[in-house]
Each structure stands twice: as C-alpha cells, then as structure tokens.
C-alpha positions in Angstrom: -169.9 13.0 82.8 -168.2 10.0 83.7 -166.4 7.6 81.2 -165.8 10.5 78.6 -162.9 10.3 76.0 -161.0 13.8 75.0 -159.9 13.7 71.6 -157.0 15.4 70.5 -156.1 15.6 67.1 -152.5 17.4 66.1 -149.3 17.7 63.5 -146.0 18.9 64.4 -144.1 21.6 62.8 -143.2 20.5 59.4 -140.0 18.8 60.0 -139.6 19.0 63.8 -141.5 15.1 64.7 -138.7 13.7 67.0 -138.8 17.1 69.0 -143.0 17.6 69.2 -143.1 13.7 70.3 -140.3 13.9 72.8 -141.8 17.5 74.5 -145.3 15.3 74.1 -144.3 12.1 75.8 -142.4 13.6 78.2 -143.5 17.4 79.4 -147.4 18.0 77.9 -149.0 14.2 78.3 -147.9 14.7 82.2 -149.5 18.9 82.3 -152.4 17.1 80.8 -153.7 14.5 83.0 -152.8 16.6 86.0 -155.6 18.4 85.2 -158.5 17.5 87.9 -161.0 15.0 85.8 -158.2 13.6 83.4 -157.6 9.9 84.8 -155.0 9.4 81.8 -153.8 10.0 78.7 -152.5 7.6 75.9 -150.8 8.8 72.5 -151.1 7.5 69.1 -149.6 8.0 65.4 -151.5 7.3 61.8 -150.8 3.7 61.0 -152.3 4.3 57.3 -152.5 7.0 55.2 -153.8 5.3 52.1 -157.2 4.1 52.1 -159.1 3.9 49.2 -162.2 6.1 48.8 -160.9 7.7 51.5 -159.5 11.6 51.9 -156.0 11.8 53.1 -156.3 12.1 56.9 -155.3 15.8 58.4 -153.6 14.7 61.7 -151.0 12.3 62.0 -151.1 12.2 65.6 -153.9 11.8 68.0 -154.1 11.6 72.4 -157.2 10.2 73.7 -157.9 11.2 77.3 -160.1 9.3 79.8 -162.3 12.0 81.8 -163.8 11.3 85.6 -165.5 14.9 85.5 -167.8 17.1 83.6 -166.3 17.8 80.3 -167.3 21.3 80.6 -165.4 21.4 84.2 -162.5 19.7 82.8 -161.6 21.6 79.8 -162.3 25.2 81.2 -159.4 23.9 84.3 -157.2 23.0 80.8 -157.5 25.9 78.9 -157.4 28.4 82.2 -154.1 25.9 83.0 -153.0 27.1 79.4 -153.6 30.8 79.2 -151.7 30.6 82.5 -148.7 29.3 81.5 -149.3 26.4 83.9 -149.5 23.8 80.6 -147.0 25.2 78.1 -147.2 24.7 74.7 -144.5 24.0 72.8 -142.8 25.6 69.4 -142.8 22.2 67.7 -146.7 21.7 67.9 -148.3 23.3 64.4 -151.2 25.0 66.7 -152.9 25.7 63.0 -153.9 22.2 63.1 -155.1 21.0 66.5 -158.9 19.4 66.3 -160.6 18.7 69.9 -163.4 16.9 70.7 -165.1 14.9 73.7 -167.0 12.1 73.3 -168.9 9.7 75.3 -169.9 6.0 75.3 -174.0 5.7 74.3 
C-alpha cells in the first residue's frame, strides 16, 4: 500500500543515549531505508513529557518511515534483513521496549 508510515517507537539502554542515537543516525536509519519499499526515514525525540491528564509516555524516541510497498512485503524483507545479520541491532537499543506499527492515510 502506497503512502504508508512505519512507526517505530524505542528507548535506549538506561544511560547509553549519545551511543543508541549516534549507531541510529548513522549505521540503522541507513540498514533501514535500504530495505526495498522504505523511501525514507526521519528520527525524532519526546519534546514533552508532562502533560496533564496525561500517562507519562513509554518511548522517548520515535522513527517514522515512508513505505512505497505492501507493508506486509516490506516488513517480512526487514525482519528476514534482521534475523540475517544484514540490519544489526545494536547493544545500546533496550529491545524490551520497541513498539511497531504501520499506518496509513484514510
């Protein structure tokens, strides 16, 4: 499905920021939108964590990426890329936390 946004939702190991955002910006973002079907990838970090009435969020980071592809198509290439070794994960990123999701504009 054209247009579709991949959501990525993630923390770093307590302690370890500078190191999860500098293997992020400039090893994984790269693995990532190689993948046939990601067209990019753009990062972003919680610009509030204090809004009333409202739960403290669970991520403080979060990558959007654009998909030209089925998301199906797309994310079984990502995670076969993974088991592979072909998109390493790194030490720094607290894998207990990572939410996914795709979306797509109505």
């Amino acid at each position: 499905m054209s247009g579709s946004k991949l959501l990525v939702f993630s923390n770093a190991v307590t302690g370890r920021d500078a190191e999860f955002n500098d293997w992020y910006d400039t090893k994984h973002l790269a693995d990532v939108t190689a993948v046939p079907g990601v067209t990019g990838g753009a990062r972003y970090e919680i610009a509030a964590t204090d809004i009333p009435g409202q739960p403290s969020p669970a991520h403080r980071y979060l990558a959007v990426y654009e998909l030209d592809g089925e998301p199906e198509t797309v994310l079984a290439e990502f995670f076969r890329r993974a088991r592979a070794g072909e998109i390493p994960l790194d030490e720094t990123l607290d894998l207990t936390t990572v939410a996914m999701t795709v979306w797509r504009s109505r």
